[in-house]
C-alpha positions as CSV (number, residue, x, y, z in Angstrom):
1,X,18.7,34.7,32.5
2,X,21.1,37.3,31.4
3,X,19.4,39.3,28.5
4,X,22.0,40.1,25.3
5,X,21.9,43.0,23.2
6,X,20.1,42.4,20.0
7,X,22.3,41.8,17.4
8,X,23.3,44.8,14.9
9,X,21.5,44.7,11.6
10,X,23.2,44.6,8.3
11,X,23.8,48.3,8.1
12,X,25.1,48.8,11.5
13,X,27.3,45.8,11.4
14,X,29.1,47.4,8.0
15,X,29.3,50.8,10.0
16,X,31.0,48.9,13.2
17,X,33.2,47.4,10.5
18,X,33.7,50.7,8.5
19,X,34.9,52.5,11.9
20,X,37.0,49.3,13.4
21,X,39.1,49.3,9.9
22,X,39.8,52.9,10.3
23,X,41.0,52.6,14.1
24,X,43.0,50.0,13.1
25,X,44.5,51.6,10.0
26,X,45.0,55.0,12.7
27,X,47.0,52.5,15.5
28,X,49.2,50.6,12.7
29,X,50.2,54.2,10.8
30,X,51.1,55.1,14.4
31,X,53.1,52.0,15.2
32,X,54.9,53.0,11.9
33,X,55.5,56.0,12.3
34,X,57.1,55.5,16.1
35,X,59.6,52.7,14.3
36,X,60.4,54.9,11.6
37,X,61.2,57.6,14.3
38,X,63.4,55.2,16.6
39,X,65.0,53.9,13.7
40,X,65.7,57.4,12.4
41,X,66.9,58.6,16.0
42,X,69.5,55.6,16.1
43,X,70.6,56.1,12.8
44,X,71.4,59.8,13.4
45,X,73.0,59.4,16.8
46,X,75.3,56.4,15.1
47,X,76.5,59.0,12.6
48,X,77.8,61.5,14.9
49,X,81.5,61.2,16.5
């Protein structure tokens, strides 16, 4: 039988959550920021001649 690792206690599991909402919050501000940046890039190559 395969043997699981033993499941996080309460304190670990909110310091697993703490650092998974702050990777998350790191990859969506950098998804942002590269749309904002494409979106600025277009807008500035529409404006010139």
């Amino acid at each position: 039988m395969p043997e699981f690792p033993p499941r996080p206690t309460e304190t670990e599991a909110d310091a697993l959550r703490r650092r998974r909402r702050g990777r998350n919050l790191a990859l969506i501000l950098t998804l942002v920021g590269l749309a904002v940046l494409f979106y600025a890039i277009t807008v500035v190559k529409m404006m010139k001649p």
